[in-house]
C-alpha positions as CSV (number, residue, x, y, z in Angstrom):
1,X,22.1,-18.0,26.9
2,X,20.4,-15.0,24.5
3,X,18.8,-12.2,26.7
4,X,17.0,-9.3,26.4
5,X,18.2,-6.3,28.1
6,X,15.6,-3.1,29.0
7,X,17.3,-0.2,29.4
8,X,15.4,3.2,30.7
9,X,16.4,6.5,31.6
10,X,15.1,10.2,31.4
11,X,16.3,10.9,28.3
12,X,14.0,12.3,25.6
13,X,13.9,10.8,21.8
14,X,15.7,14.2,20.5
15,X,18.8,13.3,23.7
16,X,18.9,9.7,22.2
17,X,18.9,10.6,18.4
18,X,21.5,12.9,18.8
19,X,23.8,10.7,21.1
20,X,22.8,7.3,19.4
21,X,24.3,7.2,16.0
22,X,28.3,7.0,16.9
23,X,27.7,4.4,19.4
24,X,24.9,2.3,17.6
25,X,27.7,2.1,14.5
26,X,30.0,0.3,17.1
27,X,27.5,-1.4,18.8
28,X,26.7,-3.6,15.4
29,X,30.2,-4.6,15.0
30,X,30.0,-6.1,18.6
31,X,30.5,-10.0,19.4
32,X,27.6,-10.8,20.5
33,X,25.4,-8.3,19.7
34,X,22.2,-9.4,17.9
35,X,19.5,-6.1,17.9
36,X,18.6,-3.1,18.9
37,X,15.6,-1.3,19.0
38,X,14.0,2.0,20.9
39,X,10.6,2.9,22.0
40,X,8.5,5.0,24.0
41,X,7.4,3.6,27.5
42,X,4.9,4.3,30.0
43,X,7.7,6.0,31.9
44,X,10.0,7.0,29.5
45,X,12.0,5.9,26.4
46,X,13.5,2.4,26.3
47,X,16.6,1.1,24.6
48,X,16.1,-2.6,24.0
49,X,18.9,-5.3,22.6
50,X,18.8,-8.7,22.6
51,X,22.7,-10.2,23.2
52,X,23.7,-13.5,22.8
53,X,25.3,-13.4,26.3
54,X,24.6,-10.6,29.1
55,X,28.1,-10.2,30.0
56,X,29.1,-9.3,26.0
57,X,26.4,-7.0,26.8
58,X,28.1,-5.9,30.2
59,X,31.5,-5.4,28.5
60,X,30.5,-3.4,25.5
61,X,27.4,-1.4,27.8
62,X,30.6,-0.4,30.6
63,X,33.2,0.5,28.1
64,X,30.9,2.5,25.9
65,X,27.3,4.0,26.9
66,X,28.0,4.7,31.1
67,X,31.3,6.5,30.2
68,X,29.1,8.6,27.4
69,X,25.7,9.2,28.2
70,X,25.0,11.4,31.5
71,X,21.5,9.5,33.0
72,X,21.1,7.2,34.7
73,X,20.0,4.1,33.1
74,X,18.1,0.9,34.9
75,X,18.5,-1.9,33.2
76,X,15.9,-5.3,33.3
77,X,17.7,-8.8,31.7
78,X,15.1,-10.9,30.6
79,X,16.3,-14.9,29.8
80,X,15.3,-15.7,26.3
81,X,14.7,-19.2,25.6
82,X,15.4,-18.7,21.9
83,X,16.8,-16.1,19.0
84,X,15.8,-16.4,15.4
85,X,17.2,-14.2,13.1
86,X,16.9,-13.4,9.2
């Protein structure tokens, strides 16, 4: 089942652009992976991807952002009932 995972932390825009870039270039060769977008929340900035599963999300988010990104990041899964795409 597609989901979309929230992810939120204390880190500002200029933290994110300067980490992003390496790991968003892996991130779209990921199975699974579908899109990725960032904004700014009431409470901080918010990475936001919509996976086709969440634990091709878990597998790529364990192995690659927690080992390289010093916050500490909540996480909401919403259940998407459906994904279109280009």
């Amino acid at each position: 089942m597609p989901v979309l995972i929230r992810h939120r932390s204390a880190m500002s825009v200029a933290q994110y652009d300067e980490s992003a870039p390496p790991l968003v270039e892996q991130l779209k060769k990921q199975p699974g992976f579908l899109v990725h977008v960032t904004y700014q929340g009431a409470e901080g900035l918010v990475v936001a991807e919509v996976w086709e599963t969440q634990e091709q999300h878990d597998t790529w988010f364990d192995a690659n952002v927690k080992p390289n990104i010093p916050f500490e990041i909540t996480q909401e899964v919403v259940d998407l009932h459906s994904v279109h795409t280009p």
